[in-house]
Structures are given as structure tokens and as C-alpha cells.
C-alpha positions as CSV (number, residue, x, y, z in Angstrom):
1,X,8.5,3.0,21.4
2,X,7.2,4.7,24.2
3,X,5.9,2.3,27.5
4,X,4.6,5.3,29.6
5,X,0.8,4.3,30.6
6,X,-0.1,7.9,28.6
7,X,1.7,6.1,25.5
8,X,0.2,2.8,26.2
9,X,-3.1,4.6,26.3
10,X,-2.8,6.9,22.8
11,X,-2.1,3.5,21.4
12,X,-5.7,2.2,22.3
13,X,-7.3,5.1,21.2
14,X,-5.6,5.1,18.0
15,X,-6.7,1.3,17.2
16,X,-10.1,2.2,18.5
17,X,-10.4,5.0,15.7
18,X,-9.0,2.5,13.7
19,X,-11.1,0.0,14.5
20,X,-14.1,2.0,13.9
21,X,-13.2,3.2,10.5
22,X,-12.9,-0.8,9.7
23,X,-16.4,-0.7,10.6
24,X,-17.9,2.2,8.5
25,X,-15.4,1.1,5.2
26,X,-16.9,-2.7,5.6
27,X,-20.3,-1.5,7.1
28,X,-23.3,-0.4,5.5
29,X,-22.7,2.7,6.9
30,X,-20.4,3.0,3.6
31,X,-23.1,3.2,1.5
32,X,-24.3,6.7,2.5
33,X,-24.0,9.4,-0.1
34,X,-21.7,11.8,1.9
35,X,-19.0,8.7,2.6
36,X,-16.7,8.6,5.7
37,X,-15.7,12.3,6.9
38,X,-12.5,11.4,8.4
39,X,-10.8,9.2,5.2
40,X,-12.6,11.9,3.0
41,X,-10.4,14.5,4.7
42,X,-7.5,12.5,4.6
43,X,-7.4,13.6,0.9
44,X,-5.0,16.8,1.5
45,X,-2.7,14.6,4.0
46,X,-2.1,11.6,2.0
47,X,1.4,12.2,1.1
48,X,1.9,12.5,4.9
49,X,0.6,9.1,5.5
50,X,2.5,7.8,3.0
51,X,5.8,9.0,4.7
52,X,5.2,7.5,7.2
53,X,4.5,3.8,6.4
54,X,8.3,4.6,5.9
55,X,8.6,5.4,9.3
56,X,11.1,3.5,11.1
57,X,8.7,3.4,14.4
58,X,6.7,0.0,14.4
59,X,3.8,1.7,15.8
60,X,3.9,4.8,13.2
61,X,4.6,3.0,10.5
62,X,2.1,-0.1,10.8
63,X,-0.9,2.9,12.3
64,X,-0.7,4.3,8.8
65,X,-0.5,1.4,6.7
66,X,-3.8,0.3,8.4
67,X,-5.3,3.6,8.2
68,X,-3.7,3.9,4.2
69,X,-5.7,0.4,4.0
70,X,-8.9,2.0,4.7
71,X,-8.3,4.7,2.7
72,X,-8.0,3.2,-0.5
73,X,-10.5,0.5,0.3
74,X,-13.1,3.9,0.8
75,X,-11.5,5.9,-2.4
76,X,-11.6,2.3,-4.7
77,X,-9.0,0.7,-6.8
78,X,-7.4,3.8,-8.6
79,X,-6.1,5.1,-5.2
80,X,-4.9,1.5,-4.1
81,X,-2.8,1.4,-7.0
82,X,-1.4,4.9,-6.8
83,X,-0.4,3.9,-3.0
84,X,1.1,0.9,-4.5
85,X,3.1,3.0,-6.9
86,X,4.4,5.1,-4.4
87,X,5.7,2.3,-2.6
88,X,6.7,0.8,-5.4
89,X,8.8,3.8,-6.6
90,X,9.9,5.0,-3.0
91,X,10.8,1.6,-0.7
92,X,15.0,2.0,-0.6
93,X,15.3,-1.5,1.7
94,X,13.9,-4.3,2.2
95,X,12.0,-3.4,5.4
96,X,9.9,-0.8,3.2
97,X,9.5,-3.3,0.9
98,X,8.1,-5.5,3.3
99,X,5.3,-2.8,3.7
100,X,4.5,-3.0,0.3
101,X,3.7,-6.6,0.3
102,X,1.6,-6.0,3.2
103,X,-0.5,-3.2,1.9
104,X,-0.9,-5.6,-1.3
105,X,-2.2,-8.6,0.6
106,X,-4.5,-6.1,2.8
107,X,-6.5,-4.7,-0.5
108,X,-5.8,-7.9,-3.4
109,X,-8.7,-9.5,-2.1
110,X,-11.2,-6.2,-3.2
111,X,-8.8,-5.7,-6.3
112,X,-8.8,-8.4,-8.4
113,X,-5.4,-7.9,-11.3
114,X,-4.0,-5.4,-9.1
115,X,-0.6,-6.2,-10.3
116,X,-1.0,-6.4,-13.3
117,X,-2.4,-2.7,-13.4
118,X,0.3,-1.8,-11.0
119,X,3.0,-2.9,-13.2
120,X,1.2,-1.2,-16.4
121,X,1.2,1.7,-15.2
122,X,4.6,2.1,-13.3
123,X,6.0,1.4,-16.5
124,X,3.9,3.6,-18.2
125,X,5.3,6.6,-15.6
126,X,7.9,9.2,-16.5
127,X,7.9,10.4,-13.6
128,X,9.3,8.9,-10.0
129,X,13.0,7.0,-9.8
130,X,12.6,4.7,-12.5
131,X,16.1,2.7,-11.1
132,X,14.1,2.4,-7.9
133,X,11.4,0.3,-9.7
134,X,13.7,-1.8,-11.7
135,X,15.2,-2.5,-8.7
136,X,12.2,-3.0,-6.6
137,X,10.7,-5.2,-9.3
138,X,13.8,-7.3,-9.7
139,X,14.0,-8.3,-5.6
140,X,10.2,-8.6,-5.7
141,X,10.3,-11.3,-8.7
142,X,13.6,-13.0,-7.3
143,X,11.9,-13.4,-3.8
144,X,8.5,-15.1,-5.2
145,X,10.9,-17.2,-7.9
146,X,12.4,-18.3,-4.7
147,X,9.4,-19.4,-2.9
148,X,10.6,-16.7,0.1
149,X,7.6,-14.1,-1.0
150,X,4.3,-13.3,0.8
151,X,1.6,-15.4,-1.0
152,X,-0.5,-13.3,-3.1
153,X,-3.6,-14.0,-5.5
154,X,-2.0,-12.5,-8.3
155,X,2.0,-12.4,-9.2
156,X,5.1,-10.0,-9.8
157,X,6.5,-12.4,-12.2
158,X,2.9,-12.8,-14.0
159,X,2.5,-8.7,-14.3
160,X,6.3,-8.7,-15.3
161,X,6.0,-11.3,-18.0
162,X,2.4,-9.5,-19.1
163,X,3.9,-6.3,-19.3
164,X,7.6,-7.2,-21.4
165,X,6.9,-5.1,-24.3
166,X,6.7,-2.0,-21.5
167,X,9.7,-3.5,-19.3
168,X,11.5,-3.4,-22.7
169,X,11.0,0.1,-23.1
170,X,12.4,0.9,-19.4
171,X,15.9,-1.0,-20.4
């Protein structure tokens, strides 16, 4: 990542926009009929910002996971799973993975079940690389059967096991 004094200085400006977005999505300001312009805008970029909590670069890829975060917290629990299922469908390593989990432990405490309506619906989908989510699903399970997982309100296994007759379809 770039240690110039102009990168070190586009970095505080970003977590200050950040950081005032956290304020307006937890705020009362929230409340006002017209919503946040900014994450209301981000509506036609969102695939965009999706890429890049791919990204490779720490910075670029943890920025729009927090500002993804914030997003779906401001849209509500339909768009929080949809960026779930992307992830769910897209991560190819463990790294992206990773990502997931995180984005899931940032919004799980405003979605209560989100798993299970996660995993109901990615099994529901005919679209997207269905290999991809048996394979995601598989690591996620075998990590949190293993005790090596991020902690999470609700499970992987749990949604798994409530969603068999779905998973059977799939195989």
C-alpha cells in the first residue's frame, strides 16, 4: 500500500466519510424520509463495491466491506443477504472467505436468522456457480465443526441441517 504522506492522507479522509456515514446509518438522522444521499447513490455501483471486497489491497478491500456494511445496514435485510450471496457464490480462497465471515458478524447482530435465510435462498438460486457454494458451504461448516470459525449468533451447520431437503436437491 502506498506510504506517501498524500496516501496516508486519502486514507483519513476516506475513514472520515466512513466514519460519518456510521453516524447518519446509526443516528437519528436515518430516520428522515429522503435517507442517506451517498449509500442511496451507491445503488448503480454496487457490483463495483462488491469487486472489490475481493480486492487483494488491505485498504481497498476492508474500505468497501465497511462501506458495503453501511449499505446494507441503510437498504435493510434483503440487501444484506444478497451481499451475502454474492460472497457466498463468488469467494475462490480462503482469504475471500474470510470477508464473508466478517461482513456476517458486522450485520448478524441487526439480522436476526440471517443464515438461515442465506442458505434458503442460495439453494433456492439457479443462477451463480452452484460448485462454488457447495464448496464454500462445505469449508464454512468444517471450520465451525472444528471450533477454528468466527463466532457467530447463528450457524452454518444449523442453516445446513434446516435447509437438507434443499441441499438434497443441489447433490
Amino acid at each position: 500500500e502506498d506510504k506517501t504522506e498524500l496516501g496516508r492522507g486519502c486514507r483519513m479522509l476516506y475513514n472520515s466519510v466512513l466514519a460519518a456515514l456510521f453516524n447518519q446509518v446509526h443516528g437519528a438522522a436515518r430516520h428522515r424520509g429522503e435517507g442517506i444521499p451517498v449509500l442511496n447513490s451507491l445503488n448503480k455501483r454496487m457490483n463495483e463495491f462488491l469487486d472489490m471486497m475481493h480486492s487483494e489491497l488491505e485498504f481497498v478491500q476492508s474500505g468497501a466491506l465497511n462501506l458495503m456494511y453501511l449499505f446494507s445496514l441503510h437498504k435493510g435485510r434483503s440487501v444484506s443477504i444478497e451481499m451475502l450471496k454474492y460472497l457466498l457464490f463468488t469467494s475462490t480462497t480462503d482469504r475471500q472467505l474470510g470477508v464473508l465471515t466478517n461482513f456476517l458478524s458486522k450485520i448478524e447482530m441487526f439480522h436476526f436468522n440471517v443464515i438461515n435465510d442465506l442458505l434458503s435462498q442460495c439453494l433456492r438460486n439457479r443462477e451463480g456457480n452452484q460448485e462454488q457454494l457447495l464448496e464454500n458451504l462445505a469449508k464454512l461448516c468444517a471450520l465451525e465443526m472444528e471450533g477454528r470459525a468466527r463466532e457467530h449468533r447463528t450457524s452454518f451447520v444449523k442453516g445446513v441441517k434446516a435447509n437438507q431437503t434443499l441441499l438434497a436437491e443441489k447433490l
